[in-house]
Structure formats: structure tokens, C-alpha cells
Gaussian input, Z-matrix of N, CA and C with variables (Angstrom, degrees):
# hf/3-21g

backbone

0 1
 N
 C     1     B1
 C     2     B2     1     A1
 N     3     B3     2     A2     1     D1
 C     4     B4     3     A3     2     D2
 C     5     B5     4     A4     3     D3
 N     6     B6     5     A5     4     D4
 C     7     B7     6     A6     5     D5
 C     8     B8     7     A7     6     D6
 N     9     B9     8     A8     7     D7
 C    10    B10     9     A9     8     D8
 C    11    B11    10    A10     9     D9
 N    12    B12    11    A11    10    D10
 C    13    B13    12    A12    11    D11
 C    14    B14    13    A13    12    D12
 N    15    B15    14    A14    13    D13
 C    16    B16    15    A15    14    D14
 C    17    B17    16    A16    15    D15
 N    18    B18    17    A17    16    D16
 C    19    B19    18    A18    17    D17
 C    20    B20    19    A19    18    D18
 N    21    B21    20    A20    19    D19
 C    22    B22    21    A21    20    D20
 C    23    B23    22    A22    21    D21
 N    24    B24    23    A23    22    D22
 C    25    B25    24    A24    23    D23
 C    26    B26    25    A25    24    D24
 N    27    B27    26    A26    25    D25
 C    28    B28    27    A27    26    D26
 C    29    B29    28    A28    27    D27
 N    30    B30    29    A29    28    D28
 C    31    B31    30    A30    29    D29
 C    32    B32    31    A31    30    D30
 N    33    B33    32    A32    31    D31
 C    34    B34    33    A33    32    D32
 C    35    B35    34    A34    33    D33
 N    36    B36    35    A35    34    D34
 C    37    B37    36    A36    35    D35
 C    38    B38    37    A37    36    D36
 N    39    B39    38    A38    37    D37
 C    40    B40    39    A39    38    D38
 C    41    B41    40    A40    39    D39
 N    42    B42    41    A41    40    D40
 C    43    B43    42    A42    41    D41
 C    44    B44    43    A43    42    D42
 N    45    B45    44    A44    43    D43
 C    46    B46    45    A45    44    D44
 C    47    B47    46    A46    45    D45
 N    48    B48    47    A47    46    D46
 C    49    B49    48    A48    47    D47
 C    50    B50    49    A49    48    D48
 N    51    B51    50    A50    49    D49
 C    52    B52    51    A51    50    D50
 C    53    B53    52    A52    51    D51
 N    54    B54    53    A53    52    D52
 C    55    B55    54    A54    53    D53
 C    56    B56    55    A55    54    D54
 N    57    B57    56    A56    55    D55
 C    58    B58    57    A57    56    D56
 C    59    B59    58    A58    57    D57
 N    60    B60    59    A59    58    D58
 C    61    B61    60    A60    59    D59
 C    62    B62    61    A61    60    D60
 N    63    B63    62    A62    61    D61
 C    64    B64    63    A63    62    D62
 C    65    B65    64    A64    63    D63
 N    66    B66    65    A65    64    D64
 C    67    B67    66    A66    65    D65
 C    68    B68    67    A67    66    D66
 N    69    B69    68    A68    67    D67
 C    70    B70    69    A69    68    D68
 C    71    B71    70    A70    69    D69
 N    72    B72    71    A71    70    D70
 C    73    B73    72    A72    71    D71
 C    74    B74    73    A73    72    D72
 N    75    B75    74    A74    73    D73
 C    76    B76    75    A75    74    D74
 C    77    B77    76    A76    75    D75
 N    78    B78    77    A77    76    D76
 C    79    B79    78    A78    77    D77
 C    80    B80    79    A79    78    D78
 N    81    B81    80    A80    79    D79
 C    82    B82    81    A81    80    D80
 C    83    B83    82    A82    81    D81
 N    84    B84    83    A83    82    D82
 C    85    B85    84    A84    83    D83
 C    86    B86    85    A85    84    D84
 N    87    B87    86    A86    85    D85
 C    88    B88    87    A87    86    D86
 C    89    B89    88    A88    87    D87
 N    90    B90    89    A89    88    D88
 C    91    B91    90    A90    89    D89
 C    92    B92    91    A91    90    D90
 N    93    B93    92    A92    91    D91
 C    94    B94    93    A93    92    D92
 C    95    B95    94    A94    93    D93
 N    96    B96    95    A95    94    D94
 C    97    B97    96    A96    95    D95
 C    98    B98    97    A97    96    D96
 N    99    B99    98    A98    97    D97
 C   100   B100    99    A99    98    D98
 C   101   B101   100   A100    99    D99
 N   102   B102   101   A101   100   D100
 C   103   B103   102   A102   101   D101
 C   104   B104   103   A103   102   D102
 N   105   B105   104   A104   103   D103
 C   106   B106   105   A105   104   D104
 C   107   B107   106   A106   105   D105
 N   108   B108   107   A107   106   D106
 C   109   B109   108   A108   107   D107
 C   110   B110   109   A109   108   D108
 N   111   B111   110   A110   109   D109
 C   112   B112   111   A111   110   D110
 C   113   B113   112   A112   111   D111
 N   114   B114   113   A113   112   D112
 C   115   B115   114   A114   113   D113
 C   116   B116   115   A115   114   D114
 N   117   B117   116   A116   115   D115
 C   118   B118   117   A117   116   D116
 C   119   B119   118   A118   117   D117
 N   120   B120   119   A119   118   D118
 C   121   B121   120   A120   119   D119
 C   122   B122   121   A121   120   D120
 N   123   B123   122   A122   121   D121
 C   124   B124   123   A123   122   D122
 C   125   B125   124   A124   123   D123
 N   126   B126   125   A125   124   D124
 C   127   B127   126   A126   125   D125
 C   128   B128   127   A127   126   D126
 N   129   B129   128   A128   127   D127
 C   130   B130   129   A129   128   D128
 C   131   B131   130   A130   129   D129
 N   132   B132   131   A131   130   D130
 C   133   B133   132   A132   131   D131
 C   134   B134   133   A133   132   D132
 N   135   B135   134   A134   133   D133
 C   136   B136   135   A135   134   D134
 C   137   B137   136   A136   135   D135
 N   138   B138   137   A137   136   D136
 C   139   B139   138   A138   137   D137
 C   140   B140   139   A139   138   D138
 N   141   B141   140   A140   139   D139
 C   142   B142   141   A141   140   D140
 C   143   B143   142   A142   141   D141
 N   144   B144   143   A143   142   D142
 C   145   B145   144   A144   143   D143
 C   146   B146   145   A145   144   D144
 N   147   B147   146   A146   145   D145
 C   148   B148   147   A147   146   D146
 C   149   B149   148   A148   147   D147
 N   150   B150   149   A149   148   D148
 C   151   B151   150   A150   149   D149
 C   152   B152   151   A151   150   D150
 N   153   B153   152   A152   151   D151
 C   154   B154   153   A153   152   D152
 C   155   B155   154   A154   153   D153
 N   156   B156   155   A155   154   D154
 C   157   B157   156   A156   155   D155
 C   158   B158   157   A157   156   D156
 N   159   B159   158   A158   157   D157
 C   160   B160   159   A159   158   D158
 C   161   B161   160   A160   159   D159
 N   162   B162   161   A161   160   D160
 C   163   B163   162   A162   161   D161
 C   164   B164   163   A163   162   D162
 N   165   B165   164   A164   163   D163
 C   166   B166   165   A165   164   D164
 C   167   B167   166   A166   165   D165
 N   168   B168   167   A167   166   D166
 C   169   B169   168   A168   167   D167
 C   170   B170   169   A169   168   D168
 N   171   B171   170   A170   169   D169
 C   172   B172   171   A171   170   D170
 C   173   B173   172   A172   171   D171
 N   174   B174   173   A173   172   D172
 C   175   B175   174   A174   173   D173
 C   176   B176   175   A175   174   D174
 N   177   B177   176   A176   175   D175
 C   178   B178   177   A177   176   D176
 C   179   B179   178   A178   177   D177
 N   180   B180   179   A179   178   D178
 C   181   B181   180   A180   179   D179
 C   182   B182   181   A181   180   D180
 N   183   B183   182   A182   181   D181
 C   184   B184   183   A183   182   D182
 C   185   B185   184   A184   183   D183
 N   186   B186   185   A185   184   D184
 C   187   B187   186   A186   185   D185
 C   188   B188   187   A187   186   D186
 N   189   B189   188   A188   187   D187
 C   190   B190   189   A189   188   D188
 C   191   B191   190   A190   189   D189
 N   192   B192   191   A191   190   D190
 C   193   B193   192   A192   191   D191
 C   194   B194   193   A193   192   D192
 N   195   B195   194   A194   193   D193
 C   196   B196   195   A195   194   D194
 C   197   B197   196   A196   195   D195
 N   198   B198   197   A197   196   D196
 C   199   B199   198   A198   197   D197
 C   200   B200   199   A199   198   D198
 N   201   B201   200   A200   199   D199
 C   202   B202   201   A201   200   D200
 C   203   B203   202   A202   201   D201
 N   204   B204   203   A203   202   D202
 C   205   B205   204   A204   203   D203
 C   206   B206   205   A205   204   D204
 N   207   B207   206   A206   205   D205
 C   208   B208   207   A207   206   D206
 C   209   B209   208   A208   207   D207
 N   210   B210   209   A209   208   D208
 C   211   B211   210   A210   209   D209
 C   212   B212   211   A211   210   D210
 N   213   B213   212   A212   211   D211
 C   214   B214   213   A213   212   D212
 C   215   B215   214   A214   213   D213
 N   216   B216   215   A215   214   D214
 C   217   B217   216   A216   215   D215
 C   218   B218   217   A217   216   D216
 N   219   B219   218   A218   217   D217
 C   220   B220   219   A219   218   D218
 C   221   B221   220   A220   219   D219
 N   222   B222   221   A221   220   D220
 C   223   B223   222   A222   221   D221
 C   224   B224   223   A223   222   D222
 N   225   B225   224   A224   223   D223
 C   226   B226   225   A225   224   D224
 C   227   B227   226   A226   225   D225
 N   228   B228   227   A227   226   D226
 C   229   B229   228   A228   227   D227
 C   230   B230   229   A229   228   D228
 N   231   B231   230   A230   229   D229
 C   232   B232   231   A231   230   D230
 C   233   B233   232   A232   231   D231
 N   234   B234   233   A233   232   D232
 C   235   B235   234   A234   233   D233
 C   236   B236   235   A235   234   D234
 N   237   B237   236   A236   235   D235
 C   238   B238   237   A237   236   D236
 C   239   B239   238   A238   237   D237
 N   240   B240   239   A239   238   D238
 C   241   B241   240   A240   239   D239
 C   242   B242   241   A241   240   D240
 N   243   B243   242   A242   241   D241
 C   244   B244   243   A243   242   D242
 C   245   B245   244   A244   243   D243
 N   246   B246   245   A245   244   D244
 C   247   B247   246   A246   245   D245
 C   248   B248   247   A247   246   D246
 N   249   B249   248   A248   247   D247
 C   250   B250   249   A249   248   D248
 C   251   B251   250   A250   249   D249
 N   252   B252   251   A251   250   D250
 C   253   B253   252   A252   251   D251
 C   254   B254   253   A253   252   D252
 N   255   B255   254   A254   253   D253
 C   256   B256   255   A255   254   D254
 C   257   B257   256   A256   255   D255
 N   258   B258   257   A257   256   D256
 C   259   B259   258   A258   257   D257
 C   260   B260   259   A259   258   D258
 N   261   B261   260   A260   259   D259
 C   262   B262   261   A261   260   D260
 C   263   B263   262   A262   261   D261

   B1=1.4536
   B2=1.5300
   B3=1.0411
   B4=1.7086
   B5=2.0197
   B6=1.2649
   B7=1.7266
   B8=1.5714
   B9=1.0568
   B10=1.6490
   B11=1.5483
   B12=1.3508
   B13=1.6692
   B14=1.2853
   B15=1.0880
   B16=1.3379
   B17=1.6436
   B18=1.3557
   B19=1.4651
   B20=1.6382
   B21=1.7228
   B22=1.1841
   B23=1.3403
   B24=1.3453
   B25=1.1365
   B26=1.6258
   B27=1.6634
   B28=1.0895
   B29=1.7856
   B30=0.8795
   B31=1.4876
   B32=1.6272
   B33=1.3635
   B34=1.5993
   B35=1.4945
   B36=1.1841
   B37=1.4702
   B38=1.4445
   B39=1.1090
   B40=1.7880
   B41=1.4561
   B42=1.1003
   B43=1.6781
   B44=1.5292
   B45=1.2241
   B46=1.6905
   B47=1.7512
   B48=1.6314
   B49=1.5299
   B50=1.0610
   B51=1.4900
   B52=2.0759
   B53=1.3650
   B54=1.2228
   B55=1.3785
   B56=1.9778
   B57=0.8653
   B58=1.8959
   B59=1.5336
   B60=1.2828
   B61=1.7343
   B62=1.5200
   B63=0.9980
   B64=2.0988
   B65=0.9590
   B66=1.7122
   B67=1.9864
   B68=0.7354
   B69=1.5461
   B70=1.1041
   B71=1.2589
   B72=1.5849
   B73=2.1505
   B74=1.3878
   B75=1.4363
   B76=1.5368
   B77=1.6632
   B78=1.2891
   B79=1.2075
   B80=1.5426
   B81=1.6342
   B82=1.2086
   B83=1.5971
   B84=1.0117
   B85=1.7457
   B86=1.7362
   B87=1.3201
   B88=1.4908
   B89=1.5893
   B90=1.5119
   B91=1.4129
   B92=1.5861
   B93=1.5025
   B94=1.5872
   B95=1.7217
   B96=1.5079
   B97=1.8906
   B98=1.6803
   B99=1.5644
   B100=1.5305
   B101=1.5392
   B102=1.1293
   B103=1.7506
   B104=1.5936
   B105=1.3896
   B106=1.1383
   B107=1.4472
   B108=1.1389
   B109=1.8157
   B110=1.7407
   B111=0.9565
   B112=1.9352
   B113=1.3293
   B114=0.8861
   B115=1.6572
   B116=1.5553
   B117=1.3581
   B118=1.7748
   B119=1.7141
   B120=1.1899
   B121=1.8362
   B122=1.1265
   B123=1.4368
   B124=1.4976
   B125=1.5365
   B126=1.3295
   B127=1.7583
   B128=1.7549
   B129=1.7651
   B130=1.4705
   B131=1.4659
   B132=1.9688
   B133=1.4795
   B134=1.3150
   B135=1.7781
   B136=1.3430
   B137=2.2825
   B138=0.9573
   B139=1.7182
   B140=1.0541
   B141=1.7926
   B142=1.2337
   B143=1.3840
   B144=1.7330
   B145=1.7406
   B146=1.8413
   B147=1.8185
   B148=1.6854
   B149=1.6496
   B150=1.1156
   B151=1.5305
   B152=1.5277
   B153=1.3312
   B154=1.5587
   B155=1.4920
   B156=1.4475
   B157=1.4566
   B158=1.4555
   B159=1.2039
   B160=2.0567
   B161=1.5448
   B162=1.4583
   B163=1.3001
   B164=1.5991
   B165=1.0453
   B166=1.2535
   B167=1.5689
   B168=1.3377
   B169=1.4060
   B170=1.4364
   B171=1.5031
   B172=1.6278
   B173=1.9792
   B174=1.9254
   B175=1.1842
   B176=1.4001
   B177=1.7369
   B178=1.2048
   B179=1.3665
   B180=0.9971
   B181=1.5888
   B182=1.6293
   B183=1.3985
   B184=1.7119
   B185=1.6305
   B186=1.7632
   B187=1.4535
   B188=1.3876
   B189=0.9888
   B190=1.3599
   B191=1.7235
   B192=1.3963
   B193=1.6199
   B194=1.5416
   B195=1.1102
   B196=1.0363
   B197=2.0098
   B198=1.2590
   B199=1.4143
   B200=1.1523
   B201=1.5564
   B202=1.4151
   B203=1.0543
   B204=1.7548
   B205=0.9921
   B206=1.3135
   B207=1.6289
   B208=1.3545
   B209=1.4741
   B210=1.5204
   B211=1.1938
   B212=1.8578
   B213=1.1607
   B214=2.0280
   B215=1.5632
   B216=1.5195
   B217=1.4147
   B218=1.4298
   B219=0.9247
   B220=1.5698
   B221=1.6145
   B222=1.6513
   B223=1.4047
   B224=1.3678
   B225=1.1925
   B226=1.1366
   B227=1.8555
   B228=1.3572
   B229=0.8862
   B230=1.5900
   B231=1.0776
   B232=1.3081
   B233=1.3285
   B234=1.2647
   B235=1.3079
   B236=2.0492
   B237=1.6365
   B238=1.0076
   B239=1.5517
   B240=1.4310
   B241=1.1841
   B242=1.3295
   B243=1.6207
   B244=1.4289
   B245=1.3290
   B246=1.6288
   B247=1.4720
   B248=1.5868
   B249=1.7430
   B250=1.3821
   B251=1.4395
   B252=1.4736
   B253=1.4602
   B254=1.7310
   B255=1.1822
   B256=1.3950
   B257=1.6283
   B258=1.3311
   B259=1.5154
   B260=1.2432
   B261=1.8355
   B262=1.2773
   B263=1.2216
   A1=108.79
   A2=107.66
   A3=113.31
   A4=114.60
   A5=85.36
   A6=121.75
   A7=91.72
   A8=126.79
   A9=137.87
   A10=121.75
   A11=105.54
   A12=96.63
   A13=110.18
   A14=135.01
   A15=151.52
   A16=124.94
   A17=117.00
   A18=101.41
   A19=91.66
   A20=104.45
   A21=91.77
   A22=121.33
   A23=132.21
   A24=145.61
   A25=110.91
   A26=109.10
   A27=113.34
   A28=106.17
   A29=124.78
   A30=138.25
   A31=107.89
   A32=115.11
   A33=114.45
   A34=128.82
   A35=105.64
   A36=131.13
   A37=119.75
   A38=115.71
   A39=124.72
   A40=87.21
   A41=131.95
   A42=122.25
   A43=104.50
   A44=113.98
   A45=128.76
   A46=98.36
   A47=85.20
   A48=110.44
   A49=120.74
   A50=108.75
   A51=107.06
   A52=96.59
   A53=153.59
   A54=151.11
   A55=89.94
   A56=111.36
   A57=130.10
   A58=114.18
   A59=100.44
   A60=121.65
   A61=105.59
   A62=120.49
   A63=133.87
   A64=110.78
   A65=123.06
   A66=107.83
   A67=109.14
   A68=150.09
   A69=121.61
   A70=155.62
   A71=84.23
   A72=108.87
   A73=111.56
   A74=112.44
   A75=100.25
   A76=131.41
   A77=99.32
   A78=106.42
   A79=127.49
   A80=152.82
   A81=134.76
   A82=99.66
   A83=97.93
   A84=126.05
   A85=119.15
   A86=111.68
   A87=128.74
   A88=80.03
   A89=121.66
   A90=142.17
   A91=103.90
   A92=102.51
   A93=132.99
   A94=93.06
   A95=106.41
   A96=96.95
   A97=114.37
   A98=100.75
   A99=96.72
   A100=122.31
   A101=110.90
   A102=118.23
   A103=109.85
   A104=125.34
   A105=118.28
   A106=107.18
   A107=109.96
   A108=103.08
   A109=95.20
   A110=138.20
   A111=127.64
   A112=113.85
   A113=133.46
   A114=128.31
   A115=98.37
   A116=95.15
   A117=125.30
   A118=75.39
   A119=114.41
   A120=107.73
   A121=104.11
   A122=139.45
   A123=136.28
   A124=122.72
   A125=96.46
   A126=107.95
   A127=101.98
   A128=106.51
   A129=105.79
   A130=118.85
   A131=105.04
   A132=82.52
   A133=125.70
   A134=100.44
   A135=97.48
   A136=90.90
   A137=100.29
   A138=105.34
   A139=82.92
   A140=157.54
   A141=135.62
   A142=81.68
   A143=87.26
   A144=108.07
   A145=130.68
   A146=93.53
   A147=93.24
   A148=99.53
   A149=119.49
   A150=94.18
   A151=112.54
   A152=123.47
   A153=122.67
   A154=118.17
   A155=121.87
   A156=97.85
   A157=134.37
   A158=129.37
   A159=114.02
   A160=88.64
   A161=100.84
   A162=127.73
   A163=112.30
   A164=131.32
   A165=135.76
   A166=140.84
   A167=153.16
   A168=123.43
   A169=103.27
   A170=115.58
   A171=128.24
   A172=108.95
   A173=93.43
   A174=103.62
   A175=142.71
   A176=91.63
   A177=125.21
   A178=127.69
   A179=102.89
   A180=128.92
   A181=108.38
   A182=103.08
   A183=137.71
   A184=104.65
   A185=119.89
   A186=102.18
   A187=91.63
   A188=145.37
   A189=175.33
   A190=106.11
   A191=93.95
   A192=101.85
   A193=119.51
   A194=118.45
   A195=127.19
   A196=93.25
   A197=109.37
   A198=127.86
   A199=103.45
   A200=126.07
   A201=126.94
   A202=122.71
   A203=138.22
   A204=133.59
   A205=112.54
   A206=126.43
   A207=122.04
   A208=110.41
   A209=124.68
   A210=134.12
   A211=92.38
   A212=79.19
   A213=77.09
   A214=116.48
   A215=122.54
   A216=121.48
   A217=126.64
   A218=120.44
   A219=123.40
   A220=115.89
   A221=113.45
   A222=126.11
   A223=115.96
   A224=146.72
   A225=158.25
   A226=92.68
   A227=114.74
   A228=100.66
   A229=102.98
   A230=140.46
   A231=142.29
   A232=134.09
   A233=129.24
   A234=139.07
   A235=101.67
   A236=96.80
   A237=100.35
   A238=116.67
   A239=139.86
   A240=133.17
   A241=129.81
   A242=158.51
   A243=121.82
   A244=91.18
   A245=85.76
   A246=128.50
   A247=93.86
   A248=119.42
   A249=97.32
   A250=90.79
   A251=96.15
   A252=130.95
   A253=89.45
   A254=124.10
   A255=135.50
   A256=122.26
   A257=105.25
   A258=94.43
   A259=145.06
   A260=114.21
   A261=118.45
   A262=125.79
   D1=125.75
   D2=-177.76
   D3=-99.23
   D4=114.50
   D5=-166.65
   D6=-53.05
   D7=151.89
   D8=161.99
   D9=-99.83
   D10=119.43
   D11=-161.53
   D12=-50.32
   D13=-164.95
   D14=170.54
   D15=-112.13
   D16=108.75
   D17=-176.00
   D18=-120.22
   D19=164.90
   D20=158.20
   D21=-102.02
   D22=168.51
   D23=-154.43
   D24=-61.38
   D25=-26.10
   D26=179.83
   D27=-95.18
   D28=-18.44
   D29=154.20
   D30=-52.82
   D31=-63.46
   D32=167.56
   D33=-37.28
   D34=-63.63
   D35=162.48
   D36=-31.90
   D37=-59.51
   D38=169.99
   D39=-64.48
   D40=-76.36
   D41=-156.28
   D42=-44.17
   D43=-49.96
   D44=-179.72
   D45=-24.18
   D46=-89.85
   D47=-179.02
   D48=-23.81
   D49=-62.23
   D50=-178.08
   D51=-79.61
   D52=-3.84
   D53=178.73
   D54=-75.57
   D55=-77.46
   D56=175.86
   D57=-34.42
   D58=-45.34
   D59=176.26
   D60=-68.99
   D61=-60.22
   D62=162.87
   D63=-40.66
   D64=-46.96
   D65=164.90
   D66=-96.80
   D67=-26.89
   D68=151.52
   D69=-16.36
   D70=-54.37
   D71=163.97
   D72=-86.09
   D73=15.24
   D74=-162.71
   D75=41.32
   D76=32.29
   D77=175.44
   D78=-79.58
   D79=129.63
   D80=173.97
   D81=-79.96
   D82=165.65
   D83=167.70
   D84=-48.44
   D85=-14.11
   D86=-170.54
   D87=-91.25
   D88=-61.11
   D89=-172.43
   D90=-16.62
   D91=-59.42
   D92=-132.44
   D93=-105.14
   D94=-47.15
   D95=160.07
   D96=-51.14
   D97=-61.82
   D98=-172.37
   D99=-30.19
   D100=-69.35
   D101=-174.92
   D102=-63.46
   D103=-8.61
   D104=171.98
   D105=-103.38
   D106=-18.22
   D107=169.97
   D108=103.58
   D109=63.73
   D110=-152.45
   D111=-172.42
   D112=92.23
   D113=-174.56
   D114=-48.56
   D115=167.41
   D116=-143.38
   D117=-76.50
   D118=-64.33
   D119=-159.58
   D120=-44.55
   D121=-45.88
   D122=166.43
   D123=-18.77
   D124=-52.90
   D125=-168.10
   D126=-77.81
   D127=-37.23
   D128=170.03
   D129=-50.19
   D130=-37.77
   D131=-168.56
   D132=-87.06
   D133=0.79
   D134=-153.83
   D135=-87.96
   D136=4.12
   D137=-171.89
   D138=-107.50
   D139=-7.38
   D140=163.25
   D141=-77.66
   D142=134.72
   D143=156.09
   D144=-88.26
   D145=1.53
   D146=161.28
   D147=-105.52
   D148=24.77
   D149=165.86
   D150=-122.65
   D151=161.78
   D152=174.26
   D153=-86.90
   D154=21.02
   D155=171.62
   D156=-88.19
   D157=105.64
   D158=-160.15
   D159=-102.93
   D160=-172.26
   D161=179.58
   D162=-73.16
   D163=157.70
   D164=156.01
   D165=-89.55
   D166=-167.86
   D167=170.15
   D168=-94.53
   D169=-15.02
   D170=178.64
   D171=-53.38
   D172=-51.62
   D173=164.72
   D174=-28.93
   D175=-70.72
   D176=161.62
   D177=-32.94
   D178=-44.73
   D179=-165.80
   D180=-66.73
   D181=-62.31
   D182=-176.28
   D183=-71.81
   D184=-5.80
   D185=162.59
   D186=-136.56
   D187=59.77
   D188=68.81
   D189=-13.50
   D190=-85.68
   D191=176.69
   D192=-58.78
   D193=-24.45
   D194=-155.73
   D195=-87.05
   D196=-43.87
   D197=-156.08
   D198=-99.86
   D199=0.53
   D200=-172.42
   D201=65.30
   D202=11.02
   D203=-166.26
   D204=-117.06
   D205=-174.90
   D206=170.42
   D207=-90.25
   D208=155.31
   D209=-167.40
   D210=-74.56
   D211=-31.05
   D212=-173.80
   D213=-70.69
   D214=-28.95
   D215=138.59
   D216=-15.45
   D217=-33.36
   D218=-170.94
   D219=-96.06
   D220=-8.04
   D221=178.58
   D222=-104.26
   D223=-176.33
   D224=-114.59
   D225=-143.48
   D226=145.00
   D227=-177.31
   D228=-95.18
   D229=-19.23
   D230=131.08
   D231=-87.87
   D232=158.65
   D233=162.60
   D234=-21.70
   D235=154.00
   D236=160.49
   D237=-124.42
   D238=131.96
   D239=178.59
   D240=-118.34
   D241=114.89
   D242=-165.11
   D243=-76.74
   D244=177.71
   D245=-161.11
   D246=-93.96
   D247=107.35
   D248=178.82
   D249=-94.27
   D250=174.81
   D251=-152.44
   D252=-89.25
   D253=155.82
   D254=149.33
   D255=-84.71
   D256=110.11
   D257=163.31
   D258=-84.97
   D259=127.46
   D260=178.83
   D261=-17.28

């Protein structure tokens, strides 16, 4: 059985965003390597949700500029925390 990496929620979130931002622009995944400097499988793995590769703030940064926007656009407008569980 193959395990699902672990991201954190705020790790998710950035992937979300530029995932949303990429169809949005109609952009492919080749699109979204190019301007970050990253071959295409990169961007595949980082949208597989069993693998661990995320974005960086370098990333971040370079479709920020790229997109006209603020790097802080890409975060949460609050904290993110999980939801712990209650025990029985």
C-alpha cells in the first residue's frame, strides 16, 4: 500500500493556489516549470499529492514577479492549524 506524503496544510495551500492560478491562465505544467526555471516533471510532482516535492519561497517569489502579484498572495490570510481529533 503506498503511504501519502505528508504536507503541511500551509504547504498544500501554496500548491492549491499556483495549481488554480495555472488554469486559470490556462497555463500547462511545462508553462509553470518554464518561468520558474524547473523541468515540467517537477511541477507534476509537486501536484501529485503522494509525493513531497512543494514550492519554495525562491519559487514563490519568481511567479509573484512574474504574475504581477504579491508573494504574500499566495498565503493564507490566517494561520493554518489541523483540526485535532477528540479522544474517545
Amino acid at each position: 500500500m503506498e503511504e501519502k506524503a505528508k504536507l503541511d496544510l500551509i504547504e498544500q495551500h501554496v500548491i492549491d493556489f499556483v495549481r488554480k492560478l495555472r488554469t486559470d491562465k490556462q497555463l500547462r505544467q511545462e508553462d509553470i516549470a518554464y518561468i520558474i526555471g524547473v523541468k515540467a516533471s517537477f511541477i507534476g510532482n509537486v501536484e501529485n499529492l503522494g509525493n513531497p516535492a512543494k514550492y519554495n519561497l525562491k519559487h514563490i517569489n519568481i511567479f509573484a514577479d512574474h504574475f504581477g502579484i504579491s508573494p504574500k498572495d499566495f498565503l493564507p490570510a490566517n494561520s493554518l492549524t489541523p483540526i485535532k481529533k477528540k479522544k474517545a
